[in-house]
C-alpha positions, 0 to 999 in steps of 0.5 A, spaced: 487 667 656 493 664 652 494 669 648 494 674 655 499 669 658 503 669 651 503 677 650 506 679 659 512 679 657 512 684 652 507 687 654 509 689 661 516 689 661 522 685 657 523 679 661 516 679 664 514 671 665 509 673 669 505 679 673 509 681 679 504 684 685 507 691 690 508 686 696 515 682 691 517 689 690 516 691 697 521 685 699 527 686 695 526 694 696 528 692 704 533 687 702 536 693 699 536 698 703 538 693 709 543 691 704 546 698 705 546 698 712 550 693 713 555 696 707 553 690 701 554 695 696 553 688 691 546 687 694 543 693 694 544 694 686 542 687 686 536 688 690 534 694 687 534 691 680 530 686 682 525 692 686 525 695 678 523 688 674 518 688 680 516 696 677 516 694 671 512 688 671 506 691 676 500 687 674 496 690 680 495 698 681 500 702 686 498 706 691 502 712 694 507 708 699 507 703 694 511 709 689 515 713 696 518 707 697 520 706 689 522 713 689 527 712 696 529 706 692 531 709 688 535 715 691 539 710 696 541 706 689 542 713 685 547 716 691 551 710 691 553 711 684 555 718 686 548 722 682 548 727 688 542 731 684 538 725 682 538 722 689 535 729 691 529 729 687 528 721 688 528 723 695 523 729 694 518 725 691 517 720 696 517 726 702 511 728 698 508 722 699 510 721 706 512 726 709 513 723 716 517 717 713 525 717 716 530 714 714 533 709 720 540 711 723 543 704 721 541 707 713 542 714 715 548 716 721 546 723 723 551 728 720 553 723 715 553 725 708 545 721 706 542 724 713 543 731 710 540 729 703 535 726 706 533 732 710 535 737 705 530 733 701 524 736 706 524 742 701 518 741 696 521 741 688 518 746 684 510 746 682 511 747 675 506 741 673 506 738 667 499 735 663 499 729 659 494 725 655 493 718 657 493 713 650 486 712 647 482 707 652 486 708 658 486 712 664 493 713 667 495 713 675 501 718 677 505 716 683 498 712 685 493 716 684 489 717 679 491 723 675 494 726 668 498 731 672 505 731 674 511 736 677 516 737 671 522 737 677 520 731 680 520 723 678 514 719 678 511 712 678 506 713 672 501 707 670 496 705 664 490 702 667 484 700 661 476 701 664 475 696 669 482 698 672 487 693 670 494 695 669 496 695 662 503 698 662 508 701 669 514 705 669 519 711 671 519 718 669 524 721 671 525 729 670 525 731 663 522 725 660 516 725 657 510 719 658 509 714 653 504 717 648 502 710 646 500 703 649 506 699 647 502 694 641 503 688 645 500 691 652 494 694 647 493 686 644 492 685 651 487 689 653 482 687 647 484 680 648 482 681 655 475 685 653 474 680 649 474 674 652 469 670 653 466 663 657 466 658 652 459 655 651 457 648 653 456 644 647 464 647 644 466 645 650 464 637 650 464 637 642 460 632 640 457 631 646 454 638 646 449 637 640 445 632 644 439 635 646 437 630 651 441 625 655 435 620 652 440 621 645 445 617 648 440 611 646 437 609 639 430 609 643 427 605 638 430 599 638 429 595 645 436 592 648 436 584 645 436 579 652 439 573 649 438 566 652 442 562 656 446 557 653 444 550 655 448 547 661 450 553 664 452 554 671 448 560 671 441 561 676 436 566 675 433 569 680 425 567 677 428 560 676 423 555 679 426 551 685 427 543 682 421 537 684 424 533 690 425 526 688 420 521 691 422 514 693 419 506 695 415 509 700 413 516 696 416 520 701 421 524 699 429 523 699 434 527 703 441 528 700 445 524 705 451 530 708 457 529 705 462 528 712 468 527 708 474 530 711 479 527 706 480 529 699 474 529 693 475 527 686 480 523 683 481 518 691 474 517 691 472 510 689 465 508 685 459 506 690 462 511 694 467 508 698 473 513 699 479 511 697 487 513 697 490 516 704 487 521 709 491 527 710 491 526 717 494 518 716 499 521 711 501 527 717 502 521 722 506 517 717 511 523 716 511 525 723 512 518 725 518 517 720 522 524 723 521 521 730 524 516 728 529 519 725 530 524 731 530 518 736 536 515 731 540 521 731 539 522 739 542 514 740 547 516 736 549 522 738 548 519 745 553 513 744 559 518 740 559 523 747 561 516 751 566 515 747 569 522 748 564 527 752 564 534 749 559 540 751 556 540 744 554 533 743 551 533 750 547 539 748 545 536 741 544 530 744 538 532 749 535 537 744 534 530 739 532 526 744 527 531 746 525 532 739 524 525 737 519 525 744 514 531 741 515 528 734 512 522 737 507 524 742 505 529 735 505 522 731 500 518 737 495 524 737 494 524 729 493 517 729 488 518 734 484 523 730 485 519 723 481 514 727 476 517 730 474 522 723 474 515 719 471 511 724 
């Protein structure tokens, strides 16, 4: 497959990084022509260079509107450089091919220059025909149609397709020109690599993998997995593990473990013999809310005594919101002190 993405640039045209489908081609031959309608001389050439890329870079099979419309094109693209006599018998092979197709008026004004070619195109060239041998393993299409016959006085959009229709090379033959006798050597590279082509089996896709037999082989098989014993002290339970005997005491019944009620902190405030020993957290909140309170209440007296002596606005405000904090800070305090003494006694 890399060697057929490789090889499409030589193989199909210069330039070609990939292949190009009808429908591209049909695209920039409308940006041309409407290009031409509104006088874009530069857009038209641009397009219909593009619209020739597209031709010359074909991955698929044309068919026969496919090759009228390269041809129309060609003759619009043909008239403007002022190749009145190439214009006409671009005009003639697309006619053949569709011969109900008219050019818009916004293209082709009646009685202008492009309406009469066009209608003097309606006259079929000579049909004097030319047959030609396609390269050894290929079949050719001419003008979208299965055939090694052609007008000598007519242009034709000639493609080599291989045996299973795939397109091995596209282009344009204009009068007095000959097809190509050979598939350039590139396009042919493409053919065998394509016929050649082939799944990639399973094992050379996993490698190593792919020489197993059994997904049993990922294991020695004759080896048992070793379990080994838990070290002593560990803090790991099997599930099998018997349950431990309860203790017996005086009166031979068993003990109970006590709940552990404690609220306050574990570990280094405990004292031996199980008395509790340090702060509780709900005594050290009432001591931190008691001291701001009085803080709060201090600022508030002090503040209360600074807006005596010169009444301002501010202190008023700052006054009240220190008195008031200092009451919530107070009645904060009373509460924690109330449940640090029901949680301890």
């Amino acid at each position: 497959m890399l060697i057929v993405l490789a090889l499409l640039g030589s193989a199909f045209g210069a330039d070609c990084a990939a292949p190009t489908t009808p429908q591209e081609m049909e695209t920039h031959i409308d940006d041309a022509l409407l290009a031409f309608a509104t006088l874009d001389e530069e857009g038209v050439y641009t397009a219909a260079d593009q619209a020739t890329h597209d031709l010359e870079c074909m991955g698929e099979p044309l068919s026969k509107d496919d090759a009228a419309a390269y041809h129309r094109v060609v003759g619009i693209q043909s008239f403007m450089r002022g190749e009145s006599d190439a214009a006409l018998v671009a005009f003639q092979a697309a006619r053949v091919l569709e011969p109900g197709y008219r050019l818009s008026t916004k293209i082709a004004p009646e009685g202008g220059k492009l309406a009469r070619l066009w209608e003097s195109a309606a006259t079929a060239p000579d049909d004097t025909t030319i047959t030609f041998r396609p390269p050894a393993g290929a079949s050719a299409r001419v003008d979208g149609v299965a055939s090694n016959q052609y007008l000598l006085e007519s242009p034709v959009v000639l493609q080599y397709v291989d045996s299973r229709g795939d397109v091995l090379w596209t282009g344009y033959i204009r009068p007095g020109e000959k097809p190509p006798k050979e598939i350039p050597a590139a396009a042919a590279a493409v053919a065998v690599a394509a016929e050649e082509e082939e799944e990639i089996p399973l094992d050379e896709e996993l490698g190593d993998l792919g020489e197993l037999e059994d997904l049993d082989d990922l294991s020695d098989g004759d080896e048992e997995l070793a379990i080994e014993p838990e070290p002593e002290g560990s803090d790991i339970v099997m599930l099998d593990d018997p349950e431990p005997e309860p203790t017996t005491g005086r009166n031979g019944k068993p003990e109970e473990e006590p709940l552990d009620m404690d609220l306050g902190p574990s570990g280094p405030d405990r004292e031996e013999g199980g008395k509790k020993g340090g702060i509780k957290p709900v005594f050290a909140a009432a001591i931190g809310t008691g001291a701001a309170t009085a803080v709060a209440f201090g600022l508030s007296a002090g503040m209360r005594a600074s807006f005596d002596n010169e009444p301002t606005a501010g202190k008023y405000h700052t006054t009240n919101a220190t008195f008031y904090t200092s009451m919530g800070l107070a009645a904060a305090t009373i509460g924690l002190t109330v449940t640090g003494f029901v949680v301890e006694f």
